[in-house]
C-alpha positions in Angstrom: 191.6 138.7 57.4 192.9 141.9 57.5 192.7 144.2 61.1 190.5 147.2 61.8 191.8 150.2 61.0 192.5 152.3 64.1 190.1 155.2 62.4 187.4 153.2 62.1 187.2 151.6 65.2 187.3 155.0 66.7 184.5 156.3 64.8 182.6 153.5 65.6 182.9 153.8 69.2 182.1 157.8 68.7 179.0 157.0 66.8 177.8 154.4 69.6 178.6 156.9 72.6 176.3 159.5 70.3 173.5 157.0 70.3 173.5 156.1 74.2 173.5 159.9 74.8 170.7 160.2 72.4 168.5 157.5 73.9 169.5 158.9 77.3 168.5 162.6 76.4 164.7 160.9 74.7 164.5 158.8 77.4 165.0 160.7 80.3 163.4 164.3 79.3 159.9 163.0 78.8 160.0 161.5 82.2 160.8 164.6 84.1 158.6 167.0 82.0 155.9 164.4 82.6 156.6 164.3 86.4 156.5 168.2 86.0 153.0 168.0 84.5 151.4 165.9 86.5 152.4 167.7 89.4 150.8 170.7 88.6 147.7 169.1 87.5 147.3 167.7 91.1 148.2 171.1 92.8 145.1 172.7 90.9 142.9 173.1 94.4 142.3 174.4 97.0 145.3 173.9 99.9 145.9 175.0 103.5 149.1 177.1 104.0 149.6 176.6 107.7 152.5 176.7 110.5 153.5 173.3 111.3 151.4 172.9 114.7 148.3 174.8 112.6 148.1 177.7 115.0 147.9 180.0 111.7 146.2 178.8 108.9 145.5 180.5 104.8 143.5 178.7 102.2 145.6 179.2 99.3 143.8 178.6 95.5 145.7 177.2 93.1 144.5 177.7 89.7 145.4 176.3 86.0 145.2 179.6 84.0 148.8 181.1 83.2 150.3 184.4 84.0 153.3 186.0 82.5 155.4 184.5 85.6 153.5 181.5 86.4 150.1 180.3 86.9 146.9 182.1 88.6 146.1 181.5 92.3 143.6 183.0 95.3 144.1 184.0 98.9 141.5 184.0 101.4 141.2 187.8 102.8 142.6 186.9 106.3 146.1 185.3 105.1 147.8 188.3 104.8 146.7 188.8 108.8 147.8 184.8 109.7 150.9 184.8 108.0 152.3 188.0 106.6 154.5 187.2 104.4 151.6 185.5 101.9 150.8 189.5 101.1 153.3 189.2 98.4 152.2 185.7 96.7 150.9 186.9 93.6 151.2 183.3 91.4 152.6 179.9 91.7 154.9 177.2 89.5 156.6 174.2 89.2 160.5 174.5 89.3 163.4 172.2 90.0 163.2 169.0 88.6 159.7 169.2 88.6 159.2 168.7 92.1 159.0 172.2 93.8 156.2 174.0 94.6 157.1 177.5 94.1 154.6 180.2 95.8 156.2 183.4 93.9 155.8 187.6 93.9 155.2 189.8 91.3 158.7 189.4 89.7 158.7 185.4 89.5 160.9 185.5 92.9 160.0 182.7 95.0 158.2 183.8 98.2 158.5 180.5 99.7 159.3 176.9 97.7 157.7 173.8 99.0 158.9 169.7 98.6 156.3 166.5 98.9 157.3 164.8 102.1 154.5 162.6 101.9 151.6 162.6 99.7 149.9 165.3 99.4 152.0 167.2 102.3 154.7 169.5 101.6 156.8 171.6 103.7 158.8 174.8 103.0 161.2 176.8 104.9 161.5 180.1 105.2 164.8 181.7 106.8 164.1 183.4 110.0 160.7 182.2 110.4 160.9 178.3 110.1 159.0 175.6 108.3 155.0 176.0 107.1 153.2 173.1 105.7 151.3 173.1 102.3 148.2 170.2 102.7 145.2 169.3 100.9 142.5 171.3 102.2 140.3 168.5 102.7 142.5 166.4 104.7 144.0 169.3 106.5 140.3 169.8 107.7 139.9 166.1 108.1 143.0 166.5 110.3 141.9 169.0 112.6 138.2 167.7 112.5 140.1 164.3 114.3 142.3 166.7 116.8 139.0 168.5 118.0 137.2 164.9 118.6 140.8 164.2 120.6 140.0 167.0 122.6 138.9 166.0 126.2 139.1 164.0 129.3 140.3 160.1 129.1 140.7 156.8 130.9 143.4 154.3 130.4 142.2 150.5 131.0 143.6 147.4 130.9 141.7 144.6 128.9 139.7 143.8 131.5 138.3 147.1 131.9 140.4 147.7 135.3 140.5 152.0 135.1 144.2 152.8 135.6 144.4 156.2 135.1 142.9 159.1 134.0 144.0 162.2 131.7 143.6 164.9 130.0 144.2 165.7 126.1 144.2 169.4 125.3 145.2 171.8 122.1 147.2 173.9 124.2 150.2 173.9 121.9 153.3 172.3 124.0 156.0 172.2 121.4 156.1 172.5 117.6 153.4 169.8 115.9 152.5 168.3 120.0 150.0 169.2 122.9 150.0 169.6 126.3 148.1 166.1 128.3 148.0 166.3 131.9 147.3 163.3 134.0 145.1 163.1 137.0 146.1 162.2 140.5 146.1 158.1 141.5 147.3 157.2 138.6 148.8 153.4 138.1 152.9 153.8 139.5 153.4 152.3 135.5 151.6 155.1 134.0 152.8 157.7 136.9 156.2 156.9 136.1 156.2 157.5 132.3 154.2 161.3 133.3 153.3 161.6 129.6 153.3 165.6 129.2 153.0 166.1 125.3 150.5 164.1 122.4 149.7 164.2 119.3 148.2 162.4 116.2 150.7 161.1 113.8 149.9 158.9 110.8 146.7 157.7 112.5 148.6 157.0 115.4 147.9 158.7 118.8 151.4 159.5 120.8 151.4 159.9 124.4 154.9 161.5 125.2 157.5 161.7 128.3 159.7 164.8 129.1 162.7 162.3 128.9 161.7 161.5 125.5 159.6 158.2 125.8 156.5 157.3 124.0 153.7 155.3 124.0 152.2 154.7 120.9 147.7 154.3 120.5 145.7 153.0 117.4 142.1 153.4 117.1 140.7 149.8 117.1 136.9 148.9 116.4 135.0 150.3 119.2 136.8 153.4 118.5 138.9 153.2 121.5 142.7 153.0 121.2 144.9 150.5 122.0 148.6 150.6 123.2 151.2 149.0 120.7 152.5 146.9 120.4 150.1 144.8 121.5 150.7 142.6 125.0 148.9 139.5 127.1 147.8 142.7 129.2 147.0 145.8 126.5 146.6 149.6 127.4 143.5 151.4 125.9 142.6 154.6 126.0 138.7 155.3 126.3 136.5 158.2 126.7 136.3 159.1 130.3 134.0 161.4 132.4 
């Protein structure tokens, strides 16, 4: 049995390395022009362009019909008043790998680009300035809806309904995304000694926080109260006070 010919061995291996890259090329371009498109068939809506604790807000329309530099969208009249720089958004597109959101000027120059965090939230940065949030309309209203029920005068119990201390949630803006909570006088020593100064809602989670970086975490139970956890023999909950 005679041996291979160095030649053809050679060309064999070329020819295999060819049809790898091939499959590689068909398999892997569909996938990314498919993430591309369906990605900019969920960004058709209507979003809120916001700074990260909300304290300026834009409803920004997003719209399917193409332009010569990207696709169609709307401001609201007072955006260019919130947040200035939105004066010279004129379109929007899907760049990268398919996974920016691109708010762009006249020229097709990105104004301000924007990545998925977590679903349906993106965040952009923009030098100087600092990072604004791109959200679903809906839920960023959902969002805000929650923080103004959050808004008010609390008592923290033990199970047993023993009052411990009492407190104060406010949407006096403390530090980026968190919100001044003051507590009121005879408080627990337990509850004294943490001296929670900051909240927040996070993930359906209610943070209580400590100037020297402690939290206590709340979740809404049933009787739409919320409860410290992890849970203990002798919980934490946090109900509407007077």
């Amino acid at each position: 049995m005679s041996a291979a010919r160095p030649g053809a061995a050679v060309a064999a291996l070329s020819a295999l390395l060819t049809v790898i890259l091939a499959s590689i090329l068909f398999l892997g371009s569909p996938a990314r022009s498919q993430d591309a498109s369906t990605l900019k068939k969920d960004m058709v809506g209507q979003w809120e362009l916001a700074t990260t604790e909300r304290s300026k807000t834009c409803v920004v329309t997003l719209k399917s019909d193409v332009t010569a530099q990207g696709m169609k969208l709307e401001l609201e009249p007072g955006c260019a008043a919130a947040l200035p720089f939105t004066k010279d958004i004129t379109a929007w597109n899907i760049k990268g790998l398919g996974d920016i959101v691109r708010l762009q000027d006249a020229a097709g120059q990105p104004v301000i680009d924007f990545t998925e965090v977590e679903s349906g939230i993106f965040e952009g940065l923009r030098t100087g300035e600092g990072v604004y949030i791109l959200q679903n309309l809906a839920a960023a209203r959902s969002l805000a809806k929650s923080m103004d029920q959050m808004i008010g005068d609390w008592s923290m119990v033990r199970g047993n309904g023993e009052a411990v201390c009492g407190l104060t949630l406010t949407n006096t803006e403390a530090s980026q995304d968190n919100f001044q909570v003051f507590l009121k006088p005879k408080c627990d020593p337990a509850v004294a000694a943490f001296a929670p100064t900051q909240w927040r809602l996070d993930h359906g989670r209610m943070l209580l926080m400590a100037a020297n970086g402690q939290t206590w975490q709340f979740e809404a139970d049933d009787n739409a109260q919320w409860r410290r956890v992890p849970d203990s023999a002798d919980p934490l909950i946090m109900v509407r006070g007077q």
